[in-house]
N, CA, C and O atoms as CSV, one atom per row, in Angstrom:
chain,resi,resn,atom,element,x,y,z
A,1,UNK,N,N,-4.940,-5.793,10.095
A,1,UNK,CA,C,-4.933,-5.693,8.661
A,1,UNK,C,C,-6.358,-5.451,8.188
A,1,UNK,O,O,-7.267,-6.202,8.543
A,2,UNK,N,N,-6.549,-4.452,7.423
A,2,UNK,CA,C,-7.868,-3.958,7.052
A,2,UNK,C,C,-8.261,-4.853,5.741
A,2,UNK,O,O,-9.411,-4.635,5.359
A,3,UNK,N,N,-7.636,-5.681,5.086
A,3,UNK,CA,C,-8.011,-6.090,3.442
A,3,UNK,C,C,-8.799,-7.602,4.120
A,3,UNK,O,O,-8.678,-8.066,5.254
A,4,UNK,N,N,-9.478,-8.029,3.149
A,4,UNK,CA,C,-10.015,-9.228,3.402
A,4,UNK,C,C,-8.858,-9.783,3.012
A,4,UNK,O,O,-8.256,-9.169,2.131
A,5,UNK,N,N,-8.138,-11.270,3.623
A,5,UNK,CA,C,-7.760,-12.426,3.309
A,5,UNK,C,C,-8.233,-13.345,2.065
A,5,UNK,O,O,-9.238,-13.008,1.438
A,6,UNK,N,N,-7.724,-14.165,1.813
A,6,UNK,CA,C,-8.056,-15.384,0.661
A,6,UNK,C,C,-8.812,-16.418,1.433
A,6,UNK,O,O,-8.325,-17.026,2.386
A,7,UNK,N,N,-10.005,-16.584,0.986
A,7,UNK,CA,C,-10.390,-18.196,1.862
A,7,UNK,C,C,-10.748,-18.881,0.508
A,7,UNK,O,O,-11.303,-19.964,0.694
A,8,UNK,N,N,-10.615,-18.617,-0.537
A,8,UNK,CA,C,-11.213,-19.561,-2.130
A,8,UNK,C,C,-9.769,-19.991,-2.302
A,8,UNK,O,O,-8.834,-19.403,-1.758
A,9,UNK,N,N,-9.625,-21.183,-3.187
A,9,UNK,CA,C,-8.448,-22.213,-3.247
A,9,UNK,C,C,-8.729,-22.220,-4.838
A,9,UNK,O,O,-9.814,-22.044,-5.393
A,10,UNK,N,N,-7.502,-22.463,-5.413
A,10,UNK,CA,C,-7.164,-22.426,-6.758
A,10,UNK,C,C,-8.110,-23.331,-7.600
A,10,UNK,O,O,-8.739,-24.229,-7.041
A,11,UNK,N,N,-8.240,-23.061,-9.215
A,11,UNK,CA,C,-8.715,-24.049,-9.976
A,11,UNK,C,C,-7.555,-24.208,-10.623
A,11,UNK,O,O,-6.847,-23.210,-10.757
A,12,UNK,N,N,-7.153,-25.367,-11.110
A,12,UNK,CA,C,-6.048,-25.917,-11.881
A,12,UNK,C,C,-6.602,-26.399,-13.329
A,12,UNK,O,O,-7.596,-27.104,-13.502
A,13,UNK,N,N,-5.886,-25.956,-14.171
A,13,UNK,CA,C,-5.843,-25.650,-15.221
A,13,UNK,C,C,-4.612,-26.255,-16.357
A,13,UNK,O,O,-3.448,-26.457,-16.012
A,14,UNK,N,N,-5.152,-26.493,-17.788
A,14,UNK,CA,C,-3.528,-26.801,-18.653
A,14,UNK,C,C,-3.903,-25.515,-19.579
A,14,UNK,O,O,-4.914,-25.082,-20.132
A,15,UNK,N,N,-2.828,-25.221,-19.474
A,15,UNK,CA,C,-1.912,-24.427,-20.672
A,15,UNK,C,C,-1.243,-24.986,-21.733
A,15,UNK,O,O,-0.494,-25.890,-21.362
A,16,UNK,N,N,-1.238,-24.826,-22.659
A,16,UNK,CA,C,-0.077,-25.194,-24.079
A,16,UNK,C,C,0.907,-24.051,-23.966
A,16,UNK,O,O,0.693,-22.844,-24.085
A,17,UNK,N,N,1.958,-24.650,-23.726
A,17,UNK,CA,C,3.151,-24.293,-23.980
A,17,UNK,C,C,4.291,-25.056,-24.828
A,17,UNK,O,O,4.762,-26.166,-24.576
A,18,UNK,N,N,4.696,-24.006,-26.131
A,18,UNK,CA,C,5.753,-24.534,-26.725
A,18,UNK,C,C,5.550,-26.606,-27.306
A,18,UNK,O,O,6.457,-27.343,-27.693
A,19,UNK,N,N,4.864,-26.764,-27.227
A,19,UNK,CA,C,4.597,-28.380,-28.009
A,19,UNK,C,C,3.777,-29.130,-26.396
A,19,UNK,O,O,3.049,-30.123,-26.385
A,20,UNK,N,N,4.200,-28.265,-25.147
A,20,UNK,CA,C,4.121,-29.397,-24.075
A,20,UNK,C,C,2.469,-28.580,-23.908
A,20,UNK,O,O,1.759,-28.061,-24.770
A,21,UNK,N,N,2.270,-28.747,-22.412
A,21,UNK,CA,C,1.529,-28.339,-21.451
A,21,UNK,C,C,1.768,-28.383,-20.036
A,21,UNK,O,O,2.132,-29.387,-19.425
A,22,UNK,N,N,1.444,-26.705,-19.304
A,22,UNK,CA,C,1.682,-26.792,-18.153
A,22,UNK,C,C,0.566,-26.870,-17.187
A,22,UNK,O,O,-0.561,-26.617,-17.615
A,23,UNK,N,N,0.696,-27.132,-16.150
A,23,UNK,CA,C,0.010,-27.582,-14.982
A,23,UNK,C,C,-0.314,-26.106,-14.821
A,23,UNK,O,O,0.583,-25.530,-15.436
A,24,UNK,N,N,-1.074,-25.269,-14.347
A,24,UNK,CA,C,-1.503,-23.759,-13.451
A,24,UNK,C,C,-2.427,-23.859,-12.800
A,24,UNK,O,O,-3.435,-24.487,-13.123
A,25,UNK,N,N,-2.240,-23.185,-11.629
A,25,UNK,CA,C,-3.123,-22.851,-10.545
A,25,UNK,C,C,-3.462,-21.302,-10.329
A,25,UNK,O,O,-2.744,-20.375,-9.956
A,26,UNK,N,N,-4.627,-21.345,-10.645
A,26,UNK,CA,C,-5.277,-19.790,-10.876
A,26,UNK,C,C,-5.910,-19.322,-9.525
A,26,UNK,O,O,-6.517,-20.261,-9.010
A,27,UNK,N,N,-5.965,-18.156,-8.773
A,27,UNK,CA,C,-6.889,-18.081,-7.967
A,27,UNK,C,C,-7.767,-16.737,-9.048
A,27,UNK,O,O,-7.184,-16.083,-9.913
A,28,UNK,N,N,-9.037,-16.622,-8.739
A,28,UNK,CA,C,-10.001,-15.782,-9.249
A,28,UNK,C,C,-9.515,-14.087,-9.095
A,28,UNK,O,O,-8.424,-14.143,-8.527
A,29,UNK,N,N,-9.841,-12.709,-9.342
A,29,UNK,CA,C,-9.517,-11.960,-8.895
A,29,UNK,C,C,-10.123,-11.238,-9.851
A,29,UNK,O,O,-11.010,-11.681,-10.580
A,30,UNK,N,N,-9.496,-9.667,-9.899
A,30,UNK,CA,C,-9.943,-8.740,-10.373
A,30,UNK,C,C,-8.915,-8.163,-11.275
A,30,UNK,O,O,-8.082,-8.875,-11.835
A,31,UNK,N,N,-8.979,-6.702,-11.437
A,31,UNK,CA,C,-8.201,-6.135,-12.300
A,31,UNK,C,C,-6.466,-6.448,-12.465
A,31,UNK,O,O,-6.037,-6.167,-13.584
A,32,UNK,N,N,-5.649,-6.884,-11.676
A,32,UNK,CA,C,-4.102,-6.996,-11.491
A,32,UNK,C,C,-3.834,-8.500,-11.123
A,32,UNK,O,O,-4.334,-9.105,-10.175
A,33,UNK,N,N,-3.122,-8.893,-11.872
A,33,UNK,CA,C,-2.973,-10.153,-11.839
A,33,UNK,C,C,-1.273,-10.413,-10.925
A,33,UNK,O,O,-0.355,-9.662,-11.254
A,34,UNK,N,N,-1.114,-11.079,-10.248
A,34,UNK,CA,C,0.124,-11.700,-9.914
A,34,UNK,C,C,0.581,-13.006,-10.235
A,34,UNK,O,O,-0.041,-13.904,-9.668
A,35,UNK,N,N,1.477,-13.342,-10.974
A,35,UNK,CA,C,2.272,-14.744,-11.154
A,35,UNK,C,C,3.525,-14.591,-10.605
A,35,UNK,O,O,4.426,-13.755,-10.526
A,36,UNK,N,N,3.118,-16.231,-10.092
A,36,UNK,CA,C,4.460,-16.091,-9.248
A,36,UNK,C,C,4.879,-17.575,-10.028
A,36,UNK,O,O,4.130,-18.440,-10.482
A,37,UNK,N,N,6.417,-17.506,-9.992
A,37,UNK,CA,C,7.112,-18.489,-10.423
A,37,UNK,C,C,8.597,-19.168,-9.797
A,37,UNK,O,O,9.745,-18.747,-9.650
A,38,UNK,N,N,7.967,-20.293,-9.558
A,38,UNK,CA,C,8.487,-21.332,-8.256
A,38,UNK,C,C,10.091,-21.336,-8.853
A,38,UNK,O,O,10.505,-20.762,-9.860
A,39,UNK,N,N,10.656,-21.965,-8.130
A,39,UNK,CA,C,12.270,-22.407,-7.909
A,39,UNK,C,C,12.473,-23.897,-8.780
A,39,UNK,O,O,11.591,-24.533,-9.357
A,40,UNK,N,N,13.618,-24.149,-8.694
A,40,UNK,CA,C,14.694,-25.585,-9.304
A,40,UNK,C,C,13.686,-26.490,-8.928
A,40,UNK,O,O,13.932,-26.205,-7.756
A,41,UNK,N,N,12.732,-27.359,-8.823
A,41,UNK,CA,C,12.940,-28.897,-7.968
A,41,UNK,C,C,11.354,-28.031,-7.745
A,41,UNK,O,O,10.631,-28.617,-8.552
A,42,UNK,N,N,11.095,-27.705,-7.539
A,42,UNK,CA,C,9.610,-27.017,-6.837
A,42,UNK,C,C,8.635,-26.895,-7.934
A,42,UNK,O,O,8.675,-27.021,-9.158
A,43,UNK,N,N,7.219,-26.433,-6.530
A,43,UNK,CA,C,5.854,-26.720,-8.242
A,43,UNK,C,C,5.183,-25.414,-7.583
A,43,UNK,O,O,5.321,-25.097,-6.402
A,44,UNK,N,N,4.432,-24.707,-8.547
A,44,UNK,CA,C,3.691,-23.910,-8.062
A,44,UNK,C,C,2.802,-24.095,-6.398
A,44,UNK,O,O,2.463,-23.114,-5.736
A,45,UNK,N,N,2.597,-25.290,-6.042
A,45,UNK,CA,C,1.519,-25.556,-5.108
A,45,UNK,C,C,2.277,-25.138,-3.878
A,45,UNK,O,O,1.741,-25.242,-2.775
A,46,UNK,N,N,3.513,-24.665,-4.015
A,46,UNK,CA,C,4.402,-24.434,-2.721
A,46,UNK,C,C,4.217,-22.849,-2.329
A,46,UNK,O,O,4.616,-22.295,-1.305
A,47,UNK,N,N,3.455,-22.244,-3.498
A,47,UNK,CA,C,3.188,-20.325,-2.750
A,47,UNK,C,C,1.540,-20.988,-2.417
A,47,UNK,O,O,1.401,-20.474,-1.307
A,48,UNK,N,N,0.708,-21.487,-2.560
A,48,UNK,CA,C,-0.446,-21.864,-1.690
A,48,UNK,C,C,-0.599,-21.052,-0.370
A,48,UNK,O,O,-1.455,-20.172,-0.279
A,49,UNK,N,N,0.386,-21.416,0.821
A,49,UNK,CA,C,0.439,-20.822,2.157
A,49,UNK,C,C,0.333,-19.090,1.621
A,49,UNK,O,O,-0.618,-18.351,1.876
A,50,UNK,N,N,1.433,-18.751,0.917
A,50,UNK,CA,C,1.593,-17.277,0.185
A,50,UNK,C,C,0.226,-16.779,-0.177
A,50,UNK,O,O,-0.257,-15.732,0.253
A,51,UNK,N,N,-0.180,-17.358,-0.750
A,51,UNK,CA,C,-1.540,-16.720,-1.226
A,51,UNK,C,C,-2.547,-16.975,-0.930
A,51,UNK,O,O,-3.485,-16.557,-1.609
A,52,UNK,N,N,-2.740,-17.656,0.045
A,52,UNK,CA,C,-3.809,-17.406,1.116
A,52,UNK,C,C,-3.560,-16.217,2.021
A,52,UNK,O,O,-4.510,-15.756,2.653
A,53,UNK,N,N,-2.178,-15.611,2.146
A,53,UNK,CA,C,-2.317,-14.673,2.782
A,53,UNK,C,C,-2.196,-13.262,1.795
A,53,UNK,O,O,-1.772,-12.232,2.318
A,54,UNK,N,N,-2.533,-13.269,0.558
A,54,UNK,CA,C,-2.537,-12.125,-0.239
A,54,UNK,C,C,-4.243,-11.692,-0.200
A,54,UNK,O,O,-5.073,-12.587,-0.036
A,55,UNK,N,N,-4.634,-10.383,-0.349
A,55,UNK,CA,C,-6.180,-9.959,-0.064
A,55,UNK,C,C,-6.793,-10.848,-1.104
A,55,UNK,O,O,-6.151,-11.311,-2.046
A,56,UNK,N,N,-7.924,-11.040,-0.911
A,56,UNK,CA,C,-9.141,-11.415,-1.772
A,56,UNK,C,C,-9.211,-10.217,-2.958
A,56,UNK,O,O,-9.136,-9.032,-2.633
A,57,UNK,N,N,-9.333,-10.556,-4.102
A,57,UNK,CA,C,-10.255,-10.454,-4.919
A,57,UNK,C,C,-8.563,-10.045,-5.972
A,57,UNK,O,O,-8.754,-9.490,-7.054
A,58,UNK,N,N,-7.641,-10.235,-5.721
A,58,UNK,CA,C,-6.345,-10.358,-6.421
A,58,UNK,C,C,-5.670,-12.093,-7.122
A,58,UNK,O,O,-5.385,-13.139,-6.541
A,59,UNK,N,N,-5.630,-11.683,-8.611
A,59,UNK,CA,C,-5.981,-12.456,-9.708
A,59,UNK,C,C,-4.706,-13.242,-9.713
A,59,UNK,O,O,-3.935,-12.354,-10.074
A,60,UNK,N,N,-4.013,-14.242,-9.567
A,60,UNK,CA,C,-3.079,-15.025,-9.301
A,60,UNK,C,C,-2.835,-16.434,-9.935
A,60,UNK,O,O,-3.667,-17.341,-9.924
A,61,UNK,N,N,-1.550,-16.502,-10.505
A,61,UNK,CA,C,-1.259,-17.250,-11.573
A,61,UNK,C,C,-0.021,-17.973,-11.047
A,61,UNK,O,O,0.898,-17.319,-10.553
A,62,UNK,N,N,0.023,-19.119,-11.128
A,62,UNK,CA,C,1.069,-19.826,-10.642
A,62,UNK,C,C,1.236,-21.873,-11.489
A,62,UNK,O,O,1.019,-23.070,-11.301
A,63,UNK,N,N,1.793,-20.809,-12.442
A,63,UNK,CA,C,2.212,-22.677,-12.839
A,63,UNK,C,C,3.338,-23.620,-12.543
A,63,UNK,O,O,4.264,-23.376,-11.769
A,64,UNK,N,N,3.189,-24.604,-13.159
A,64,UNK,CA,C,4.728,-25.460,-12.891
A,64,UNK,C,C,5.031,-25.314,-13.754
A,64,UNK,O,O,4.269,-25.502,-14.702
A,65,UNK,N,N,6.798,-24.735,-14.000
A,65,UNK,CA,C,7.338,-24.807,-15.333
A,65,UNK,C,C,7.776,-25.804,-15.807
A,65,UNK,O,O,8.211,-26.698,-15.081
A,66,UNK,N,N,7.770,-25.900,-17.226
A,66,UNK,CA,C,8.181,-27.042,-17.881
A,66,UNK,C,C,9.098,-28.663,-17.143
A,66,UNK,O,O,10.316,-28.488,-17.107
A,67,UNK,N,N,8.829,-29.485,-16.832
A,67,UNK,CA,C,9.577,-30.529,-16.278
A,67,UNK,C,C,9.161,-30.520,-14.552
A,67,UNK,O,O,9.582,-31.279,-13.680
A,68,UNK,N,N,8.597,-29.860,-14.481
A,68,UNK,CA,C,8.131,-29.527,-12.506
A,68,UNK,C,C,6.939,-30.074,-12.426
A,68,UNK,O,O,6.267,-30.315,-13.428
A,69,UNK,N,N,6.601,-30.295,-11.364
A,69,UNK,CA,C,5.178,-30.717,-10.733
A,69,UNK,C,C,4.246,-31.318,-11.726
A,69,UNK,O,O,4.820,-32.005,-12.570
A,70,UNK,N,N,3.030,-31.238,-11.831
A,70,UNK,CA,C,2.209,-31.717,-13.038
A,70,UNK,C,C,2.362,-31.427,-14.298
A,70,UNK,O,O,1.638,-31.930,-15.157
A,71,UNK,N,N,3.481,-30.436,-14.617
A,71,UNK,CA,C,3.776,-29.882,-15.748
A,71,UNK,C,C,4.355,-30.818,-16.964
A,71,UNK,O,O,5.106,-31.657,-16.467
A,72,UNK,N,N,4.266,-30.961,-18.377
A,72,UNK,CA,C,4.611,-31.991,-19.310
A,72,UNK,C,C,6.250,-31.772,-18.959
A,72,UNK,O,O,6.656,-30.801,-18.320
A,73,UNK,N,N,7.355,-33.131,-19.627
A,73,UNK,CA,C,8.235,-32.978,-19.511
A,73,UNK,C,C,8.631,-33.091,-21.053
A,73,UNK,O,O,7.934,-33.507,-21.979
A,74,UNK,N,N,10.485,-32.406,-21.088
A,74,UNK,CA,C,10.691,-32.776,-22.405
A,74,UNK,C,C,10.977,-34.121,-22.548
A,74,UNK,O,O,11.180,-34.801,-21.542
A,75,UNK,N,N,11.037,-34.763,-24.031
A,75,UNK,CA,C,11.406,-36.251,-23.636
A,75,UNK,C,C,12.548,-36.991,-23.662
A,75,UNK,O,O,13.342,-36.094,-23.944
A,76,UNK,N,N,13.011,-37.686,-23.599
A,76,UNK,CA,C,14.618,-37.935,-23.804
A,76,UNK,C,C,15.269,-37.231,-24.809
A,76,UNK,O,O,14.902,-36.919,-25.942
A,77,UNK,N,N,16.467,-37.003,-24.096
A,77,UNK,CA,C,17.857,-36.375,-24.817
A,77,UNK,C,C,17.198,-34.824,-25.181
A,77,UNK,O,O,17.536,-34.019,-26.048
A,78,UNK,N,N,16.100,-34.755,-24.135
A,78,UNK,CA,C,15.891,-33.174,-25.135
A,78,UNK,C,C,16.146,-32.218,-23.629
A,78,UNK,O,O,15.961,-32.864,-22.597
A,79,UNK,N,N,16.599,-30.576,-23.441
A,79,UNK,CA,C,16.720,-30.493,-22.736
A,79,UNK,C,C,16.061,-28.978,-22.239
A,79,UNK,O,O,15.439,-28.422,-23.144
A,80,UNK,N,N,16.098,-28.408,-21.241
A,80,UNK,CA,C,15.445,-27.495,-20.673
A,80,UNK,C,C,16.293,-26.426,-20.391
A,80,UNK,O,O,17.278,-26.347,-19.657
A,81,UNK,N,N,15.558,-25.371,-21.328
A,81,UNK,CA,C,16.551,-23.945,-21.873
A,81,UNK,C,C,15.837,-22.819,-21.019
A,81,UNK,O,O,14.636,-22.633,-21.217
A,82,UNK,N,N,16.655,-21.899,-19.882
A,82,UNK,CA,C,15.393,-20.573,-19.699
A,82,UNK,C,C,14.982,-19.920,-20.860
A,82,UNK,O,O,13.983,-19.221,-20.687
A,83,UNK,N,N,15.505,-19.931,-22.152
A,83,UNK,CA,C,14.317,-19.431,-23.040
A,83,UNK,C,C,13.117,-19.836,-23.631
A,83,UNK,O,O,12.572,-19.364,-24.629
A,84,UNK,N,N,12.679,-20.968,-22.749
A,84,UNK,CA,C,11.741,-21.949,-22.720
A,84,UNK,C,C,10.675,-21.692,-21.968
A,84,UNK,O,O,9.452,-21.570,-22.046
A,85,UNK,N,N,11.599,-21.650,-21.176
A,85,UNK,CA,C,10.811,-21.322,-19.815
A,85,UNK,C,C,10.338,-19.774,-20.131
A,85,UNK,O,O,9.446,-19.332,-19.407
A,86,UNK,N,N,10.767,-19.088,-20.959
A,86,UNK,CA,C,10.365,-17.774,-20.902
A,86,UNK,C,C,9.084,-18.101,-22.021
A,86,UNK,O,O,7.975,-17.968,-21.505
A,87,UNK,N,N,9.078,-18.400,-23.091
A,87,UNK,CA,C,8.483,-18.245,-23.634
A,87,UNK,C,C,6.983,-18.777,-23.219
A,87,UNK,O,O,5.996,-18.092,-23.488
A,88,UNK,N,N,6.886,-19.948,-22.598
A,88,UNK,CA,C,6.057,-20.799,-22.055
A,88,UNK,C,C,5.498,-19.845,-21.191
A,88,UNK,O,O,4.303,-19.951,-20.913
A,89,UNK,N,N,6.349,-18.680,-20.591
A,89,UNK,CA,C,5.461,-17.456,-19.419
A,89,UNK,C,C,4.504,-16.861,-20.150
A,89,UNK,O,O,3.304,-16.695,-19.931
A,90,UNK,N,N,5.240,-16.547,-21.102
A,90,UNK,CA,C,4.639,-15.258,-22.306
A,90,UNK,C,C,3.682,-15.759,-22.571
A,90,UNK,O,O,2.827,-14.874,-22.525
A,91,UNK,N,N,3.063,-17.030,-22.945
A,91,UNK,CA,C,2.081,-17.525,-23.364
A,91,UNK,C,C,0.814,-18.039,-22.297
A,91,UNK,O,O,-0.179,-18.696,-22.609
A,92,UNK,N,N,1.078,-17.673,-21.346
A,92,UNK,CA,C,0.368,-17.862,-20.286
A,92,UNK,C,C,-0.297,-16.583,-19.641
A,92,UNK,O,O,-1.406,-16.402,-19.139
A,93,UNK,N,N,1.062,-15.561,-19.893
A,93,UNK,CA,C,0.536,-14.008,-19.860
A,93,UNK,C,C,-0.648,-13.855,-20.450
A,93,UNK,O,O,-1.761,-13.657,-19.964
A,94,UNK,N,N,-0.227,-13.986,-21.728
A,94,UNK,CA,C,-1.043,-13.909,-22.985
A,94,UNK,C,C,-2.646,-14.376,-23.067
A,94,UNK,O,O,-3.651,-13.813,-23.501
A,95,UNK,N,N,-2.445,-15.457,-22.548
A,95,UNK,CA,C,-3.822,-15.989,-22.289
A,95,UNK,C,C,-4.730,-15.926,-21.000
A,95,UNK,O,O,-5.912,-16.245,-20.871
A,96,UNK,N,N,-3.854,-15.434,-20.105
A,96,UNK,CA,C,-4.500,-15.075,-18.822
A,96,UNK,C,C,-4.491,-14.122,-17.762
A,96,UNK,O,O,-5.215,-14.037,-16.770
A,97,UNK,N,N,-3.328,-13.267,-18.242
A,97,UNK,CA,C,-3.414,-12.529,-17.482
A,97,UNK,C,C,-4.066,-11.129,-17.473
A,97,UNK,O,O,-4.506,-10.735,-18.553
A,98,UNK,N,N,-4.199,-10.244,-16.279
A,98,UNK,CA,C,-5.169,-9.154,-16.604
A,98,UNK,C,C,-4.184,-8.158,-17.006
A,98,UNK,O,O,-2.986,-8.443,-17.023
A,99,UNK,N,N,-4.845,-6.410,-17.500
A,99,UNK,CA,C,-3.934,-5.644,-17.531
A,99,UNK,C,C,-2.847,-5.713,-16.806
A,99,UNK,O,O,-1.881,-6.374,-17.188
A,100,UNK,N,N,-2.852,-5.141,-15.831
A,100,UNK,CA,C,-1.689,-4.696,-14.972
A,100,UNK,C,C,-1.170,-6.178,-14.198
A,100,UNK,O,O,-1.983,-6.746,-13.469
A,101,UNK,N,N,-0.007,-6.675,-14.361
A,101,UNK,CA,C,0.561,-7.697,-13.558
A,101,UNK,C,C,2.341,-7.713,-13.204
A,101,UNK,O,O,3.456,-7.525,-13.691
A,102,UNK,N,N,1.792,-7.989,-12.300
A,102,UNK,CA,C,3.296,-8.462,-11.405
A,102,UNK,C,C,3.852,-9.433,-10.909
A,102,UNK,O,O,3.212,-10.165,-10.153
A,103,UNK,N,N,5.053,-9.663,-11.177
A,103,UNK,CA,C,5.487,-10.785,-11.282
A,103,UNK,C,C,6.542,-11.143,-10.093
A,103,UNK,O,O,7.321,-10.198,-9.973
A,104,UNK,N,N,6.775,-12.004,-9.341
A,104,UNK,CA,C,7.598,-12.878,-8.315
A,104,UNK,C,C,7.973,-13.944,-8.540
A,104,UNK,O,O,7.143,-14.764,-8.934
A,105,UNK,N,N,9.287,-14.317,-8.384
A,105,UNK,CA,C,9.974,-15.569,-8.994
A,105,UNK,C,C,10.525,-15.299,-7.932
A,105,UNK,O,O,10.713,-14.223,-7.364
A,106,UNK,N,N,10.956,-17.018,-7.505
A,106,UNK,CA,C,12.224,-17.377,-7.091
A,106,UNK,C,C,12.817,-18.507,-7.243
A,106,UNK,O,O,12.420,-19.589,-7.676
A,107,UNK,N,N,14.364,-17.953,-6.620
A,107,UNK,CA,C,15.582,-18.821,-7.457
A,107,UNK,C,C,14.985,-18.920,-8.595
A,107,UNK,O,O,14.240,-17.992,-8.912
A,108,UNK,N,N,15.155,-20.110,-9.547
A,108,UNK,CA,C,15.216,-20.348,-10.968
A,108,UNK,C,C,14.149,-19.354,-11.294
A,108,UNK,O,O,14.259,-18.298,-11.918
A,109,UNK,N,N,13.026,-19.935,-10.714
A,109,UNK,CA,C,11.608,-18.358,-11.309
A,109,UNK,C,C,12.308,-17.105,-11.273
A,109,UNK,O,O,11.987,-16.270,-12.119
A,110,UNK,N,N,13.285,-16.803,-10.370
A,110,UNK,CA,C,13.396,-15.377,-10.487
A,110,UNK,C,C,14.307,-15.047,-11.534
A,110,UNK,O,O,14.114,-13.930,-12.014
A,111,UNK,N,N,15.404,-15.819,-12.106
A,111,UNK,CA,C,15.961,-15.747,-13.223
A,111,UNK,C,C,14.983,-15.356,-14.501
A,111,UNK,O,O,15.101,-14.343,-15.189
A,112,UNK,N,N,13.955,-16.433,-14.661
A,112,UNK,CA,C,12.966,-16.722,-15.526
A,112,UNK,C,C,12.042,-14.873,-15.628
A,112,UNK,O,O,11.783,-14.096,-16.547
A,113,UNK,N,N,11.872,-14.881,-14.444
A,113,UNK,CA,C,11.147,-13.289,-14.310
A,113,UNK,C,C,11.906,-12.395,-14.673
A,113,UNK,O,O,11.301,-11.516,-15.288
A,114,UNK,N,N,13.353,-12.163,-14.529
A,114,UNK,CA,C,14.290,-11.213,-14.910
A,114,UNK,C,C,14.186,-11.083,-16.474
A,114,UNK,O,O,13.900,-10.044,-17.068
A,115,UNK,N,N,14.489,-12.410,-17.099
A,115,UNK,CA,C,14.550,-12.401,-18.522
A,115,UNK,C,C,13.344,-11.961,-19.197
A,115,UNK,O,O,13.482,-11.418,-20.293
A,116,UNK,N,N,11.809,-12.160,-18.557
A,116,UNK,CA,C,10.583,-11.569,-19.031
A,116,UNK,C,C,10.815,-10.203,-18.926
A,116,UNK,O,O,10.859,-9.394,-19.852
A,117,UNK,N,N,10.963,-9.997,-17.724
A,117,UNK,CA,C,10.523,-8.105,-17.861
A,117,UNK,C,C,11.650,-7.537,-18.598
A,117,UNK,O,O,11.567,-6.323,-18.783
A,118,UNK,N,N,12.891,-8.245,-19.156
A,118,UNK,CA,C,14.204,-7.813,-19.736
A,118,UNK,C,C,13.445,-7.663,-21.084
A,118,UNK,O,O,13.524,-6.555,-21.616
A,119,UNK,N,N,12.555,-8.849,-21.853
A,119,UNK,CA,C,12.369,-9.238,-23.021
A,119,UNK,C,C,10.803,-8.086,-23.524
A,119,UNK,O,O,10.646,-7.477,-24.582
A,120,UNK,N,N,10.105,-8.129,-22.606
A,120,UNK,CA,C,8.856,-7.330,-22.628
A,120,UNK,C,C,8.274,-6.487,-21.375
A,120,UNK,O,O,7.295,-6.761,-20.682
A,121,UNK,N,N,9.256,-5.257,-21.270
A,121,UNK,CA,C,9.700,-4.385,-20.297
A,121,UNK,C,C,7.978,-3.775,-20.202
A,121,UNK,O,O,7.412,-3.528,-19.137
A,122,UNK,N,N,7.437,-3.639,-21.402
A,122,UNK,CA,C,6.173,-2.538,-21.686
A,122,UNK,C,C,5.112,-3.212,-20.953
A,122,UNK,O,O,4.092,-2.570,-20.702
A,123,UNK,N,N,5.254,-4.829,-20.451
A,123,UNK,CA,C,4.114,-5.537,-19.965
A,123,UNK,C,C,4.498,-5.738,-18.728
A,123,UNK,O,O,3.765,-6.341,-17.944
């Protein structure tokens, strides 16, 4: 493989989302950003292995969504909508990501990713 590897490790970060705040783990990069967005029960820190093996100098975004990992939860009797979860992306886009980005979800993330690029096809 000709690309350099990742050897720098994330800075973690809060976001405001929607009243809460989420947990994110950024790695540094350049022009194209990738977010990836974890599954049911899972936290961002689980693509770690993943993105140590993506090249260096590629800009990478990975939070916990709402109710996951370090991420705020809602509080009783209140409950957790994917248009929540979408919007909470958008606003993370918004604030961090570079031009050009691409996005990877799975399971629940990948639902969550479907409904983004459904909602704001142009980004």
């Amino acid at each position: 493989m000709s690309e350099i590897l990742r050897t720098d490790g994330p800075v973690s970060l809060r976001q405001p989302a929607g009243g809460l705040e989420l947990e994110v783990l950024e790695w540094a990069g350049g022009d194209a950003t990738l977010l990836l967005l974890h599954g049911y029960l899972d936290c961002a820190g689980s693509f770690g292995p993943l993105v140590r093996r993506l090249p260096a100098g590629l800009h990478v975004l990975a939070p916990d969504l709402r109710g996951h990992g370090r991420s705020d939860r809602v509080g009783a009797g209140g409950w957790y909508h994917f248009p929540d979860y979408v919007r909470d992306v958008k606003g993370l886009i918004d604030a961090r990501a570079r031009d050009r980005l691409f996005v990877v979800g799975h399971s629940m993330g990948g639902s969550v990713a479907v409904m983004l690029a459904g909602a704001w096809p142009e980004r």
